[in-house]
C-alpha positions as CSV (number, residue, x, y, z in Angstrom):
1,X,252.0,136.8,64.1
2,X,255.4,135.6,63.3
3,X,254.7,132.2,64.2
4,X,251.6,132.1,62.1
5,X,253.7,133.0,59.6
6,X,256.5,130.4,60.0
7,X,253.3,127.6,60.3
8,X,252.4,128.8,57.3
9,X,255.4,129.0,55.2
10,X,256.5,125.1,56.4
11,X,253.1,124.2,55.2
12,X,253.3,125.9,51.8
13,X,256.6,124.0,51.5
14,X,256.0,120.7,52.8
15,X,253.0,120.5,50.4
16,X,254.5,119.5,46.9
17,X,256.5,116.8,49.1
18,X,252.9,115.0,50.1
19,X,251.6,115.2,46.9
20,X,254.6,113.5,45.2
21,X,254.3,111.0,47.9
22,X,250.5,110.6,46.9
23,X,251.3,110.1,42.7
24,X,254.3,108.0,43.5
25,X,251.9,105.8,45.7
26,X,249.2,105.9,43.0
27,X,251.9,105.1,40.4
28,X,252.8,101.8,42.0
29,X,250.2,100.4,40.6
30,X,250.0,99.5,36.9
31,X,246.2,99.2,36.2
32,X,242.6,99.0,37.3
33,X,240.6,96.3,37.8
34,X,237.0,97.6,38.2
35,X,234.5,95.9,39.6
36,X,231.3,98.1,39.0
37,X,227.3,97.8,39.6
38,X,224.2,99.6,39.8
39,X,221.9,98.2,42.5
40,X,219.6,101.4,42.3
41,X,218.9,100.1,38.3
42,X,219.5,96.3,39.2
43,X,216.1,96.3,41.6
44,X,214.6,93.4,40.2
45,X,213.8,89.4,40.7
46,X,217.0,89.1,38.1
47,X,218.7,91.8,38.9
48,X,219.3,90.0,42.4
49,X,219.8,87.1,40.8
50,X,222.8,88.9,39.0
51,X,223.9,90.7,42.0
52,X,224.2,87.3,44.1
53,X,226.2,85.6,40.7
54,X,228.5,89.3,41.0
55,X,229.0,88.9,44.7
56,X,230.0,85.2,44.3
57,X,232.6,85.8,41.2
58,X,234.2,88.1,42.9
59,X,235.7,86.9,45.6
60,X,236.9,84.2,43.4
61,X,238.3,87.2,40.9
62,X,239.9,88.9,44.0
63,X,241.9,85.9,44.5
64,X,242.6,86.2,40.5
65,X,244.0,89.3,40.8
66,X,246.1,89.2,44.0
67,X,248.0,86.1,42.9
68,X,248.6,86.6,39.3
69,X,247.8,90.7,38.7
70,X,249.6,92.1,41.9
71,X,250.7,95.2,40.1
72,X,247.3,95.9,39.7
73,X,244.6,97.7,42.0
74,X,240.9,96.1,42.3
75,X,238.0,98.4,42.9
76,X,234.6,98.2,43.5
77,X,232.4,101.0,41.7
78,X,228.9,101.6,42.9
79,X,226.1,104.1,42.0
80,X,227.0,107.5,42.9
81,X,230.6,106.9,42.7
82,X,233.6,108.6,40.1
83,X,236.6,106.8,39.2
84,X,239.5,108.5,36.8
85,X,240.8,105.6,34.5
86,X,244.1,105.8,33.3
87,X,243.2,106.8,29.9
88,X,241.8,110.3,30.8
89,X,238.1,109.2,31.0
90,X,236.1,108.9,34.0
91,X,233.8,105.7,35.0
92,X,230.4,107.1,36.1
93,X,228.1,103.4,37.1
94,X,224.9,105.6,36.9
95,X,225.8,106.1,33.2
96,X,227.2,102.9,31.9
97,X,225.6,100.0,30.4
98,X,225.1,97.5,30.9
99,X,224.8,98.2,34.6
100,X,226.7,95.3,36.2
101,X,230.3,94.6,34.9
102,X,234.1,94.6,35.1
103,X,236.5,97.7,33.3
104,X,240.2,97.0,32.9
105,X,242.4,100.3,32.7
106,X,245.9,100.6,32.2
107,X,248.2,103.2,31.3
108,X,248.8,104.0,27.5
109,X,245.8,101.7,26.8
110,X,242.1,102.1,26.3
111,X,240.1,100.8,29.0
112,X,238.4,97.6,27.8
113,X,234.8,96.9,29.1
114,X,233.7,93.1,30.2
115,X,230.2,92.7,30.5
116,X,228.7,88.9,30.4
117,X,231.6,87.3,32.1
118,X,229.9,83.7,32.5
119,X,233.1,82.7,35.2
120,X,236.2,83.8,36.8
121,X,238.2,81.5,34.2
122,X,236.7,84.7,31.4
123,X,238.2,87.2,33.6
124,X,241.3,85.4,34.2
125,X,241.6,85.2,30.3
126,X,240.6,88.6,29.6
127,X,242.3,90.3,32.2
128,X,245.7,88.6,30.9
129,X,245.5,89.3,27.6
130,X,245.0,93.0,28.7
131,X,247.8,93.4,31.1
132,X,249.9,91.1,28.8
133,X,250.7,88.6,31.7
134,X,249.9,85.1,32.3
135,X,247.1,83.7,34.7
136,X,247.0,80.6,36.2
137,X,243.1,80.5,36.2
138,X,242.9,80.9,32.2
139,X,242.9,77.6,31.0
140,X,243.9,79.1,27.2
């Protein structure tokens, strides 16, 4: 019983020490870049057709983002899924229109929504003026 008790009480005080851990890891980065779609609502001959554009932008925005965002964390958002933004609110895909896009979220800022991105170069652009940083991909 004694050692139960022990277990416990190292437990109870090693606990605020992981979650500090946790909000200082979460803190290191300075913003969101949220890849999000709704495949369930995107079922269709264009929907694919969107889906397959998404799918090749990406990978081209991933690069974006590593090389000229590295403060900031990319994350892909699909249906079903809940992400807590920065500014308090909370990204829901099953609720959001239009149902395929990009959210930028940053702390002490609104998140900004980017629907209709026709290339990586309007991400690149968008996403610096947001983050108020340069990207080699904007051509502006």
């Amino acid at each position: 019983m004694k050692e139960l008790l022990i277990m416990i009480a190292l437990i109870v005080m090693n606990a605020p020490s992981v979650s500090a851990q946790k909000r200082n890891q979460a803190g290191n980065a300075n913003g969101f870049a949220v890849a999000f779609l709704d495949e369930g609502r995107l079922a269709t001959p264009t929907g694919r057709s969107a889906i397959e554009d998404f799918e090749y932008f990406f990978k081209l925005i991933e690069e974006i983002v590593k090389r000229d965002f590295p403060n900031v964390e990319l994350k892909v958002l699909r249906r079903g899924e809940l992400l807590r933004l920065h500014d308090g609110t909370s990204l829901n895909v099953q609720n959001m229109y239009p149902e395929i896009g990009y959210v930028l979220s940053a702390p002490g800022k609104k998140r900004r929504l980017l629907a209709g991105l026709q290339s990586d170069a309007d991400f690149a652009c968008a996403a610096a003026a947001f983050f108020q940083r340069t990207s080699s991909a904007c051509p502006k």
